[in-house]
C-alpha positions in Angstrom: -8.8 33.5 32.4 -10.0 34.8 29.4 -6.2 34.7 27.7 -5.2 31.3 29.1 -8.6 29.9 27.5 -7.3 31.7 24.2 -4.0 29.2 24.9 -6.1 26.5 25.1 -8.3 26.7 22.4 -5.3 27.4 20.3 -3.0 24.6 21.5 -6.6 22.2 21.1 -6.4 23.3 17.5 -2.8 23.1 16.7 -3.6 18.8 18.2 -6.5 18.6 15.6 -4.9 20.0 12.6 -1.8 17.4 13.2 -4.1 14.9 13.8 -5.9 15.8 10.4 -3.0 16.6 8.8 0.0 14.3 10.3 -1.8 11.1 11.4 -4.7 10.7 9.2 -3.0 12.0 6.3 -5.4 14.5 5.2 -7.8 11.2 4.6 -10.8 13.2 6.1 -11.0 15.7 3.2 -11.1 12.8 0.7 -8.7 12.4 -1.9 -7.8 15.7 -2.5 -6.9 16.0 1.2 -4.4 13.3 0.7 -2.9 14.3 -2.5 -2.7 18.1 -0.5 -0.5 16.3 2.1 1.9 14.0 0.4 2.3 16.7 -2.5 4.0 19.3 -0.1 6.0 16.4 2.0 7.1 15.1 -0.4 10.5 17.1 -0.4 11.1 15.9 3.0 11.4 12.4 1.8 15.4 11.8 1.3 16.6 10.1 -1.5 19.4 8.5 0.2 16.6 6.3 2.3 15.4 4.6 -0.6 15.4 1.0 -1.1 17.5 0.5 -3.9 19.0 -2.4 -6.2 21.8 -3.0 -4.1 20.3 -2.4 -0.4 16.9 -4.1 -1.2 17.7 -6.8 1.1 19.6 -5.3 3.8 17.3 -3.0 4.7 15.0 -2.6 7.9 13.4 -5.5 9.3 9.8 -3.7 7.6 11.1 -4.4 4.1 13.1 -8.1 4.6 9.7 -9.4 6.4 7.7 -7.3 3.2 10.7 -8.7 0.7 10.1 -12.2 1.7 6.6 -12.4 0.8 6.6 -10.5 -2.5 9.0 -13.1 -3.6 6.6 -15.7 -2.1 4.0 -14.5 -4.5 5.8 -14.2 -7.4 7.5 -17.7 -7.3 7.2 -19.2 -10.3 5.4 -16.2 -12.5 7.7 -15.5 -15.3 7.4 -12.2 -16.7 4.9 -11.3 -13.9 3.4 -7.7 -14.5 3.0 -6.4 -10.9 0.9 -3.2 -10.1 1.7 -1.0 -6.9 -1.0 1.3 -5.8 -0.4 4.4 -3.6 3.5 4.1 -4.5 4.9 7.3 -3.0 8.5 7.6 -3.9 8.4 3.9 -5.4 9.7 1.7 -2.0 7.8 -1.1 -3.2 8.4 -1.8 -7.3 12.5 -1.0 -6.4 12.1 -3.7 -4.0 10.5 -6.0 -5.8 13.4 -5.2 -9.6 16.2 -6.2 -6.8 14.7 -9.3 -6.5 17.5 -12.0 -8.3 15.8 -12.8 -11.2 12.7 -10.9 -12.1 12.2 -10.4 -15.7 8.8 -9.1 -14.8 7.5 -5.4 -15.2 5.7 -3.2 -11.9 3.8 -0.3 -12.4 3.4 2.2 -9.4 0.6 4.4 -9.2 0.0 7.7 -6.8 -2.0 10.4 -6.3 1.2 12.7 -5.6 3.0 14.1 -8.9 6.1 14.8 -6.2 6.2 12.1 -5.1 6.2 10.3 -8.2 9.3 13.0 -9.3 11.2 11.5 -6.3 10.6 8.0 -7.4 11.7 8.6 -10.7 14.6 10.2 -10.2 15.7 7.0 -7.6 14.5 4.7 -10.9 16.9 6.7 -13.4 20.2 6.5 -11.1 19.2 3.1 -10.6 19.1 2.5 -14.4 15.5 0.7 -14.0 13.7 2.7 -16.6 12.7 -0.4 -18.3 11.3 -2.7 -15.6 9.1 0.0 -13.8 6.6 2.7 -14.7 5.2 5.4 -12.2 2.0 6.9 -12.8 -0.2 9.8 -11.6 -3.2 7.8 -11.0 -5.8 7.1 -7.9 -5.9 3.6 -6.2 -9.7 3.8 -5.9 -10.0 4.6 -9.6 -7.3 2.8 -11.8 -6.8 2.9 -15.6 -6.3 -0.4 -16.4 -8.4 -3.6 -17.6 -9.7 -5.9 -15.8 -6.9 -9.2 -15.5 -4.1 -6.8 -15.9 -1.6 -7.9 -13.4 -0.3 -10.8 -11.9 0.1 -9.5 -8.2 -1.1 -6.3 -6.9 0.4 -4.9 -3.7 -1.0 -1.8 -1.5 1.6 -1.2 1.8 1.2 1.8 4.0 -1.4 3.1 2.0 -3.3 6.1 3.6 -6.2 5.6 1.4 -9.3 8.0 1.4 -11.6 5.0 0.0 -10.4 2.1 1.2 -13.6 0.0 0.0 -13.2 1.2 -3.3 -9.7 0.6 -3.6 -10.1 -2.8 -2.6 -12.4 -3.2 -5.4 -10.3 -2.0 -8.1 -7.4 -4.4 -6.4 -9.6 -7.0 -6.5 -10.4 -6.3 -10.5 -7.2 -5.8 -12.1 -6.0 -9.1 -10.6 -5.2 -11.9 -13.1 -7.7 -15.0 -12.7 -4.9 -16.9 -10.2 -3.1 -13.6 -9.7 -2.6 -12.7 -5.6 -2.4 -9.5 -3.8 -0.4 -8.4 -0.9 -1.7 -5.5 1.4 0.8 -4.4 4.4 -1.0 -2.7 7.2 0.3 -1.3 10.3 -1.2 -2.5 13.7 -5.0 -3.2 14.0 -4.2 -0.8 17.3 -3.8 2.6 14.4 -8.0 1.6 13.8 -8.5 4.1 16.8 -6.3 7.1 15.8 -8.3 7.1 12.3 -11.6 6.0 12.6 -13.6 5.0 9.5 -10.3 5.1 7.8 -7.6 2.7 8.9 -9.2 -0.7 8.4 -8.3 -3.4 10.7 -6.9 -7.3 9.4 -10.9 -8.5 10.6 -12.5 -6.1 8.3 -9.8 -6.6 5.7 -9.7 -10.5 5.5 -14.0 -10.6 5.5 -14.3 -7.9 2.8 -11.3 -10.5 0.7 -13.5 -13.5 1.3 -16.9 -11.7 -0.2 -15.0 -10.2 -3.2 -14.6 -14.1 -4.1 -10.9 -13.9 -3.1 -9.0 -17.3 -1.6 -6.2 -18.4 0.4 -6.6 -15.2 2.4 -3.5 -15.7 4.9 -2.8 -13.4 7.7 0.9 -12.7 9.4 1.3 -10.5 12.5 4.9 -9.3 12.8 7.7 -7.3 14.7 5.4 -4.2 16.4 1.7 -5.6 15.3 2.8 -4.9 12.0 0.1 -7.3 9.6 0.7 -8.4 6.0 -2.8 -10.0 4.7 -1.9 -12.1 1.0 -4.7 -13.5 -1.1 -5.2 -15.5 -4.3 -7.8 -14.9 -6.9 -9.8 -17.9 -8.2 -9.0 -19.0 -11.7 -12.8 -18.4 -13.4 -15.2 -20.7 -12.2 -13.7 -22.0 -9.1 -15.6 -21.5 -6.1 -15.2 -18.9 -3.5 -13.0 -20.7 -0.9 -12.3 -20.4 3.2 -10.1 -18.2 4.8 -9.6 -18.7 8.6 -11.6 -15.5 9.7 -11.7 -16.9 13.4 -7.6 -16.6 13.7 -7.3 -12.5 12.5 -7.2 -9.6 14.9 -10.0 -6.9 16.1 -12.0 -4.5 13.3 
């Protein structure tokens, strides 16, 4: 008995550290949690699956749905400076430089210096030194102005404080600029409580932060994508459509 309840205990230990570790990301021990994470997976992440120039829109059906609505929200910017937060190995501004046409600038920022290597070296073979910029820097605590960029995406984000990255979305926005956050089902709310945010919770906290056109799109596997506009200065705070999102 007492060495199979030794088994147990351990195997009951091995589950939680994965679950600490793999699902949530390290998110329970704050931001130095995460950083501890991605900084040491980071070599697992292979080049070779990178979104690049060429494959930006052949890609899995993740990034055409994810493609689709980036170029959605920069129609008709020109020169659009676009701002990536939690950018890993840089999936998102490569994405968005393939886009025919941009002339714009995206700056991706991460808590991960390894990460960050492994997106430079993809932005160096891709010859994209000029149209994007990684940066060591946390989502929740950005160093930039207020009105800095014209769209301001956050996708697959494991974030340790998710309100307080949502405020420094909300502040480096343009007046008129729009953000884009990719989420994975409202169902992942369980596995991380208090951390994964669900579209319900999202789309209210948008709406008091003064933000308008909040739209909401369920895809292929739950999978939500939650875009937003800013009001130009004085404009009123507009409706969103809470009643149609999912679950908190």
């Amino acid at each position: 008995m007492a060495v199979s309840g030794l088994i147990f205990i351990g195997l009951l230990t091995f589950a939680l550290l994965i679950w600490l570790i793999v699902v949530s990301d390290g998110r329970y021990f704050g931001t130095r949690g995460v950083r501890f994470v991605y900084q040491r997976s980071a070599r697992f992440w292979n080049l070779d699956e990178a979104p690049t120039r060429e494959r930006s829109r052949s890609r899995s059906e993740a990034n055409t749905t994810l493609l689709h609505h980036l170029e959605t929200c920069l129609d008709g910017l020109r020169q659009p400076k676009v701002l990536d937060i939690a950018t890993g190995t840089g999936r998102v501004p490569l994405l968005i430089a393939g886009i025919a046409g941009f002339d714009g600038h995206v700056t991706g920022v991460d808590i991960s210096r390894n990460m960050l290597a492994r997106g430079r070296a993809i932005i160096r073979s891709e010859g994209l030194e000029d149209q994007i910029a990684l940066v060591e820097s946390d989502g929740a605590d950005l160093p930039f102005d207020d009105g800095s960029f014209d769209l301001v995406c956050l996708v697959d984000a494991p974030l340790a404080r998710p309100r307080r990255t949502l405020d420094e979305m909300v502040r480096v926005l343009t007046p008129a600029g729009r953000s884009l956050i990719a989420k994975q089902s409202d169902r992942w709310v369980l596995a991380v409580p208090g951390m994964n945010r669900g579209s319900r919770w999202i789309t209210r906290w948008l709406t008091q932060a003064g933000m308008a056109d909040v739209d909401v799109e369920t895809w292929h596997g739950g999978n939500i994508i939650i875009t937003a506009r800013k009001p130009r200065e004085g404009k009123g705070q507009e409706s969103s459509g809470l009643a149609s999102v999912g679950p908190l």
